[in-house]
DSSP file (Angstrom, degrees, kcal/mol; ACC not computed):
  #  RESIDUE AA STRUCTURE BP1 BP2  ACC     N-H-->O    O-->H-N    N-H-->O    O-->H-N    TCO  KAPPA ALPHA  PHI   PSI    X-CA   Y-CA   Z-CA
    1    1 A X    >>        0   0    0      0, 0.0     3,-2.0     0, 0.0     4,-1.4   0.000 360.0 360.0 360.0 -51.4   35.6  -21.4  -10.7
    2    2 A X  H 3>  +     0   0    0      1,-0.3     4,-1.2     2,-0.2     5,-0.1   0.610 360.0  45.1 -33.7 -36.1   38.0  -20.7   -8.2
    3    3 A X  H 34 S+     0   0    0      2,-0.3     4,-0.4     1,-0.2    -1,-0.3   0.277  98.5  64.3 -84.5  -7.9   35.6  -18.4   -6.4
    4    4 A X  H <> S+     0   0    0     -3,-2.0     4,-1.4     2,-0.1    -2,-0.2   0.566 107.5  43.6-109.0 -45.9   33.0  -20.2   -6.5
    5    5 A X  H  X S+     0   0    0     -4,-1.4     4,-1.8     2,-0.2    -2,-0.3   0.743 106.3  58.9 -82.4 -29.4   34.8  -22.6   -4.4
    6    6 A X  H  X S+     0   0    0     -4,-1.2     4,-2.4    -5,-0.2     3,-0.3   0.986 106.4  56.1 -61.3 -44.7   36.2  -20.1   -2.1
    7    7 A X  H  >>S+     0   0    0     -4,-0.4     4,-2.0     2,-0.2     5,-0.5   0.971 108.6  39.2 -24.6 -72.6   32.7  -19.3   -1.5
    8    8 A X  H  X5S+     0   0    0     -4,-1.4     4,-1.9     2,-0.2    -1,-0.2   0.802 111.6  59.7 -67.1 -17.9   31.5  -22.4   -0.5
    9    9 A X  H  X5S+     0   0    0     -4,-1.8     4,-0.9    -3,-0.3    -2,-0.2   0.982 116.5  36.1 -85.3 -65.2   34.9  -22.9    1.6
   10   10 A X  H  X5S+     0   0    0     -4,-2.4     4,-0.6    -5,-0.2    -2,-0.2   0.728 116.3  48.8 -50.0 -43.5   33.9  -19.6    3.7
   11   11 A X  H >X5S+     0   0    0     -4,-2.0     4,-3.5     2,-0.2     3,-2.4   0.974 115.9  48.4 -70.7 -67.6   30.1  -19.8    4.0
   12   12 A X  H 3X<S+     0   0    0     -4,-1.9     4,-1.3    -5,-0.5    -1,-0.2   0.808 118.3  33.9 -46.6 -24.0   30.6  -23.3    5.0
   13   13 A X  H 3X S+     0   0    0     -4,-0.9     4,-1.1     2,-0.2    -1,-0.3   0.631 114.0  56.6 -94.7 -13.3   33.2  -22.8    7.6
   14   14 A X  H <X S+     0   0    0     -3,-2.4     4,-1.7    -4,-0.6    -2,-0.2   0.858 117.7  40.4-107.2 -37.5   31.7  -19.3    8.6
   15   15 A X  H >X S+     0   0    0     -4,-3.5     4,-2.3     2,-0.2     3,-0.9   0.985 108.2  59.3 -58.5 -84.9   27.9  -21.9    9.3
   16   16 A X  H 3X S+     0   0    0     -4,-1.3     4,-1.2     1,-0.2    -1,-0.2   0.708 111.1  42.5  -0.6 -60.2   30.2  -24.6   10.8
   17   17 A X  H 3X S+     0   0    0     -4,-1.1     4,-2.0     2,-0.2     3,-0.3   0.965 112.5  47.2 -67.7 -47.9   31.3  -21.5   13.7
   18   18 A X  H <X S+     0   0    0     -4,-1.7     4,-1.5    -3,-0.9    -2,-0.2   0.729 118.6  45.3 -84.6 -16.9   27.9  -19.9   14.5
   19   19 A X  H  X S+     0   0    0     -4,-2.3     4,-0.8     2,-0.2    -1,-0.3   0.607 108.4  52.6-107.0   3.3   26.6  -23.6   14.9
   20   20 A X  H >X S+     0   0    0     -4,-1.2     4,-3.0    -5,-0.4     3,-1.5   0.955 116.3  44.9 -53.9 -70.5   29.5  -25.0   17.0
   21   21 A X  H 3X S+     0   0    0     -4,-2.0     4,-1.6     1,-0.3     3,-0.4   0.877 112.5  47.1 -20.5-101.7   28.6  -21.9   19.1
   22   22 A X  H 3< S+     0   0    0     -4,-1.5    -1,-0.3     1,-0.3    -3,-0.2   0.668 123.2  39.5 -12.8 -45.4   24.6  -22.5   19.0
   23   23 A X  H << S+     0   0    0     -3,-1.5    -1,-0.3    -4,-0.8    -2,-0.2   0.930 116.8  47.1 -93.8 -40.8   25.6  -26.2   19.9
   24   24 A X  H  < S+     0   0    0     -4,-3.0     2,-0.5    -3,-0.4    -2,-0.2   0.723 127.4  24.6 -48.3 -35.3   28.3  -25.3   22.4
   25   25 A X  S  < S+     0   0    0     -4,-1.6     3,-0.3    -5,-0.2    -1,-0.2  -0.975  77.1 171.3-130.9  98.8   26.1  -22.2   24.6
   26   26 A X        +     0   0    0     -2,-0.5     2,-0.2     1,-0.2    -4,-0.1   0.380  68.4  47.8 -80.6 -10.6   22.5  -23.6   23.7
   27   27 A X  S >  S-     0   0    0      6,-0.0     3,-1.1     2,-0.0    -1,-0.2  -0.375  85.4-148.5-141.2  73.3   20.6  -21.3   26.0
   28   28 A X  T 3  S+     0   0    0     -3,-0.3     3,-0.3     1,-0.2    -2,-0.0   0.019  82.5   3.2 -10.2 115.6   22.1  -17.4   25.4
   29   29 A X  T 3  S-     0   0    0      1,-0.2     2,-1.6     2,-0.0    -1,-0.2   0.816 123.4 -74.6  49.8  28.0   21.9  -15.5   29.0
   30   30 A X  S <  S+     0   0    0     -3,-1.1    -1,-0.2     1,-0.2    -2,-0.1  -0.338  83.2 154.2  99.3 -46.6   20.7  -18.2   30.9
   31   31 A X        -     0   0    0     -2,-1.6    -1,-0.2    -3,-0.3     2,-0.0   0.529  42.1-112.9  -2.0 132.2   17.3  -18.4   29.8
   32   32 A X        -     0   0    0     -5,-0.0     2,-0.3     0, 0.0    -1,-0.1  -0.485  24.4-141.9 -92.9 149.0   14.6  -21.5   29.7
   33   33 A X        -     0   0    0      1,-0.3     2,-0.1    -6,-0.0     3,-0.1  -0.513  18.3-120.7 -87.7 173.6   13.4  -22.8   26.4
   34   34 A X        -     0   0    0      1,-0.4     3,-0.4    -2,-0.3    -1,-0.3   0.059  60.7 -56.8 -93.3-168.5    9.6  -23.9   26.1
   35   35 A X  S    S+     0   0    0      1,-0.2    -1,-0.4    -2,-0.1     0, 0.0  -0.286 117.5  66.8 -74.8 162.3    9.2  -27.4   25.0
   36   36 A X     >  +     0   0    0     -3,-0.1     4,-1.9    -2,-0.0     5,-0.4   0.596  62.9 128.4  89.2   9.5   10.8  -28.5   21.8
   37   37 A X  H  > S+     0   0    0     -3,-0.4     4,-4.2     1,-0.2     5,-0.2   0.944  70.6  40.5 -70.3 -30.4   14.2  -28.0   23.2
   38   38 A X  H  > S+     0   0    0      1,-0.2     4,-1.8     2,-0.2    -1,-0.2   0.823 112.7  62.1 -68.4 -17.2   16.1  -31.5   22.4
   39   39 A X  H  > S+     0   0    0      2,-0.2     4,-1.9     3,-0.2    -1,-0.2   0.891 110.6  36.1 -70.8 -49.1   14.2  -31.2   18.9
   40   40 A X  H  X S+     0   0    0     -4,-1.9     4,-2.6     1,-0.2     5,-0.3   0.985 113.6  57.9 -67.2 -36.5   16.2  -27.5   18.0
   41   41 A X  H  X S+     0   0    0     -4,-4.2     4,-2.3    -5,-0.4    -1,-0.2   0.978 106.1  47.2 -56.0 -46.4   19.2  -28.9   19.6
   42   42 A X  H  X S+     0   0    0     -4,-1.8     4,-3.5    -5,-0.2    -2,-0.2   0.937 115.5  43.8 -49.3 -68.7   19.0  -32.0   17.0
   43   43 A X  H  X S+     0   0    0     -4,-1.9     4,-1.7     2,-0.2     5,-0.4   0.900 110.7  53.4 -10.5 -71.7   18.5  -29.5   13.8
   44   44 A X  H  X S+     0   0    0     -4,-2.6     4,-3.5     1,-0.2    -2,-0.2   0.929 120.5  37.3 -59.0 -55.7   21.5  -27.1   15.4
   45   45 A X  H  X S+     0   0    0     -4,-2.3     4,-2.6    -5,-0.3     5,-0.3   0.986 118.8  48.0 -62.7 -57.6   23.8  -31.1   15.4
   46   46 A X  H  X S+     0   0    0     -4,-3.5     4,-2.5    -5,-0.2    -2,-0.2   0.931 114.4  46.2 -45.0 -65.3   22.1  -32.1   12.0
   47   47 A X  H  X S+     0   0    0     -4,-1.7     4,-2.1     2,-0.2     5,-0.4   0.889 116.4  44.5 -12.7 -73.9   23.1  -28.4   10.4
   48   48 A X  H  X S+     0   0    0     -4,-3.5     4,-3.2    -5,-0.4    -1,-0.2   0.960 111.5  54.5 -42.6 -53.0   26.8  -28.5   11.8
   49   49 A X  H  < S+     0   0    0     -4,-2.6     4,-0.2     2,-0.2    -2,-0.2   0.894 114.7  38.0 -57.7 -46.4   27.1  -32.2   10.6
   50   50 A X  H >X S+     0   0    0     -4,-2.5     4,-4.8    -5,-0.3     3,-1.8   0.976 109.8  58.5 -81.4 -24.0   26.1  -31.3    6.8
   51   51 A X  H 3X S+     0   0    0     -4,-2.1     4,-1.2     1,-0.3     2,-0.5   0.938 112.2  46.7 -65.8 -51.7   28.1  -27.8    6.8
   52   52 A X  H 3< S+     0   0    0     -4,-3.2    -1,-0.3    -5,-0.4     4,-0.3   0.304 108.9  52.9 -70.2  25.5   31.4  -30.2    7.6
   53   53 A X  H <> S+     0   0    0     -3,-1.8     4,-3.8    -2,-0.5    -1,-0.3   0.543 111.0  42.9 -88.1 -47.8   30.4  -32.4    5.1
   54   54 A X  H >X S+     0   0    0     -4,-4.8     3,-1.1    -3,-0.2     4,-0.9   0.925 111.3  55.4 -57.7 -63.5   30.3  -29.5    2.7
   55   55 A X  H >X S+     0   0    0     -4,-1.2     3,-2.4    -5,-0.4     4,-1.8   0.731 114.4  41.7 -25.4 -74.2   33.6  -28.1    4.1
   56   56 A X  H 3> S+     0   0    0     -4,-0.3     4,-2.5     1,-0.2     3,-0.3   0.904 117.2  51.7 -46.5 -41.3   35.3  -31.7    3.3
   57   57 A X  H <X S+     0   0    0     -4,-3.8     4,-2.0    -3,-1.1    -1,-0.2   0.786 111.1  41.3 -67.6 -15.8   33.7  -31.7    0.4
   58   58 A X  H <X S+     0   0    0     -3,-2.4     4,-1.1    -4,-0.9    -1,-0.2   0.539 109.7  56.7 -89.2 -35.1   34.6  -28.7   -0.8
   59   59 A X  H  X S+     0   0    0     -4,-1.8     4,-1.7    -5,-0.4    -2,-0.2   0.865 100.3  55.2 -48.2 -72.5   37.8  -28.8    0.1
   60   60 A X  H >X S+     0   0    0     -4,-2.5     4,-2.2    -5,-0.2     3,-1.0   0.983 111.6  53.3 -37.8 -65.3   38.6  -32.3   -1.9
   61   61 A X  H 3X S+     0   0    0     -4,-2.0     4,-2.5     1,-0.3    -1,-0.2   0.701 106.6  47.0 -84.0 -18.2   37.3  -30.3   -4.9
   62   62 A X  H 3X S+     0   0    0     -4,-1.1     4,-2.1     2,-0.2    -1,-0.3   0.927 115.3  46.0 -49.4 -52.7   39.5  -27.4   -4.4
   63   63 A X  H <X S+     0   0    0     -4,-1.7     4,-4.2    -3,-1.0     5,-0.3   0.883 114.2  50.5 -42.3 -66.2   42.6  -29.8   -3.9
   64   64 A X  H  X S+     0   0    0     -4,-2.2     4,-5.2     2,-0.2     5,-0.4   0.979 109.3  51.1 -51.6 -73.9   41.5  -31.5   -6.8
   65   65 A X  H  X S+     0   0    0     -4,-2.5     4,-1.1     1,-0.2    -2,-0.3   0.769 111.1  44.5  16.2 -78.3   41.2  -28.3   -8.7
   66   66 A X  H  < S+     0   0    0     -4,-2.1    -2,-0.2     2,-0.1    -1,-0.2   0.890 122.1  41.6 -83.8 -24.9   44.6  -27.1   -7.9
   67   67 A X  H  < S+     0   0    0     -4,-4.2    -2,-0.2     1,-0.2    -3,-0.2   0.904 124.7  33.4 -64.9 -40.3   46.1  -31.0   -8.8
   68   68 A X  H  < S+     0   0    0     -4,-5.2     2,-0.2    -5,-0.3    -3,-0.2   0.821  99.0  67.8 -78.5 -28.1   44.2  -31.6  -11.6
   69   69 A X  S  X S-     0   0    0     -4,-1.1     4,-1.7    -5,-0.4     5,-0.3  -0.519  70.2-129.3-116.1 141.2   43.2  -28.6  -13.8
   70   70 A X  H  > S+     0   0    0     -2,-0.2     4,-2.9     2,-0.1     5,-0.3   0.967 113.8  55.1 -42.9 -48.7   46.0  -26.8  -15.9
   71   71 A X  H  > S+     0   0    0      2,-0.2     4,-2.5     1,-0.2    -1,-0.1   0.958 111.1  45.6 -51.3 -55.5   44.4  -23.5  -14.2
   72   72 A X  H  4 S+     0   0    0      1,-0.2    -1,-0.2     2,-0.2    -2,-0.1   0.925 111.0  41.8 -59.7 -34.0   44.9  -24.9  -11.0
   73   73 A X  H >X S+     0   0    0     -4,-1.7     4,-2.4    -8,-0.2     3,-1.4   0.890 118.3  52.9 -92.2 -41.9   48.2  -26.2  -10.8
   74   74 A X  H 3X S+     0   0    0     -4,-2.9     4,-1.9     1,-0.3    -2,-0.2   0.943 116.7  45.5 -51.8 -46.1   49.4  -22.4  -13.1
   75   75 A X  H 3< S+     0   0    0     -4,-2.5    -1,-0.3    -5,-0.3    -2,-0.2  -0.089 108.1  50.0 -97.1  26.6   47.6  -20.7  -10.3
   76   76 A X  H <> S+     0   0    0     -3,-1.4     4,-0.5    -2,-0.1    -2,-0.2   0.262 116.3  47.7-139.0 -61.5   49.2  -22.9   -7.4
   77   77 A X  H >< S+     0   0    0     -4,-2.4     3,-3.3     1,-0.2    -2,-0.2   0.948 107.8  50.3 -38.1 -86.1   52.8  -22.0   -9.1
   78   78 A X  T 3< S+     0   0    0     -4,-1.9    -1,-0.2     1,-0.3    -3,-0.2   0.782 108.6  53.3 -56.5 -39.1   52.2  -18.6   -9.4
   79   79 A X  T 34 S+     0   0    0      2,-0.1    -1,-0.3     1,-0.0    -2,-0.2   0.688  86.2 112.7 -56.9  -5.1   51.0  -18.2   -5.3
   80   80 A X  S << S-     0   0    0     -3,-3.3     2,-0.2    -4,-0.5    -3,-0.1  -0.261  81.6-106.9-111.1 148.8   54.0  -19.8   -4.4
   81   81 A X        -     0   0    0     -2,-0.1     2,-0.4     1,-0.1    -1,-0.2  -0.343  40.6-173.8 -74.7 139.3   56.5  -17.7   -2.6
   82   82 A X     >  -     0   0    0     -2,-0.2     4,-0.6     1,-0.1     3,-0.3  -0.843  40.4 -91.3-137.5 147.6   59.6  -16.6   -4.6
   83   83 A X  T >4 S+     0   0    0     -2,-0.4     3,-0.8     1,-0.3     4,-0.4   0.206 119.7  65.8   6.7 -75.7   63.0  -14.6   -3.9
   84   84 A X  T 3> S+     0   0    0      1,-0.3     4,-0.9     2,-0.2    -1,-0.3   0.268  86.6  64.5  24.9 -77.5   61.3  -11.6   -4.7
   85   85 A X  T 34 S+     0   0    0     -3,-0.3    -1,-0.3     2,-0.2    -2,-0.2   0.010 108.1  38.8  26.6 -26.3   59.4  -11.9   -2.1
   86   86 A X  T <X S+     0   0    0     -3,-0.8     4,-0.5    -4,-0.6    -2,-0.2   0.905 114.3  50.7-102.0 -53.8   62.3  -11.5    0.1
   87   87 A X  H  > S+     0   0    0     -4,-0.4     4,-2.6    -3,-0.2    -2,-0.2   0.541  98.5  59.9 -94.1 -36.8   64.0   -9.1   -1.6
   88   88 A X  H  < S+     0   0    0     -4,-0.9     4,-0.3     2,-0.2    -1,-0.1   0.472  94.8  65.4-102.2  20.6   61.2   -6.1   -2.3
   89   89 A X  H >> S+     0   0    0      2,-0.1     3,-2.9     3,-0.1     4,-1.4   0.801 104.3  47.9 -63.0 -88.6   60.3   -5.4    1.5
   90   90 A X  H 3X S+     0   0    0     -4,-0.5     4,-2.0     1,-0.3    -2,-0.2   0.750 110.3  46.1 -34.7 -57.8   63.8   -4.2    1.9
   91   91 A X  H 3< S+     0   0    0     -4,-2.6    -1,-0.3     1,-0.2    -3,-0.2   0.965 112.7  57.5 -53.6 -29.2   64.0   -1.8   -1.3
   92   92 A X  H <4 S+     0   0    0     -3,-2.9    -1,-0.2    -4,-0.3    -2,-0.2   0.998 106.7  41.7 -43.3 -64.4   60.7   -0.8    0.1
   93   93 A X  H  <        0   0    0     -4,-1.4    -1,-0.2     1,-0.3    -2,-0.2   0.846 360.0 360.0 -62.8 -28.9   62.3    0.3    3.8
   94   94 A X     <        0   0    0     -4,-2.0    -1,-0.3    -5,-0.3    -2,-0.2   0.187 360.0 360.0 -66.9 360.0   65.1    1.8    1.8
């Protein structure tokens, strides 16, 4: 499950960049579009809008996930940093 949402969390965010871009630089190397530009530009703004609606949404359900689920909240423990942590860089360098 977990993966399934990291998925959607990357895809969405990785969409989210190339159409900030696309909306931010609309005309690569200076070039003229033909007719139909304010129409692609509207798609490229619709397209951004729903990939940050998935992101939030996707998000929440991760959140939710880690609050809710036995799985989540055991797997939220266990990432969490502990002494350990601290301690086996140095016996490493030693």
């Amino acid at each position: 499950m977990s993966r399934l949402q990291h998925a959607v969390l990357a895809l969405s965010f990785l969409l989210l960049v190339v159409t900030g871009f696309m909306l931010r630089y609309p005309r690569p190397g200076g070039g003229r579009h033909p007719f139909g530009e304010q129409q692609r530009f509207r798609r490229r703004g619709l397209l951004h809008r729903l990939a940050g609606v998935v992101l939030i949404a996707a998000g929440l359900w991760h959140m939710s996930y880690l609050l809710f689920t036995r799985e989540g909240r055991h797997l939220f423990r266990d990432l969490l940093p502990a002494w350990r942590d601290v301690v086996d860089p140095w016996k490493v360098l030693r």
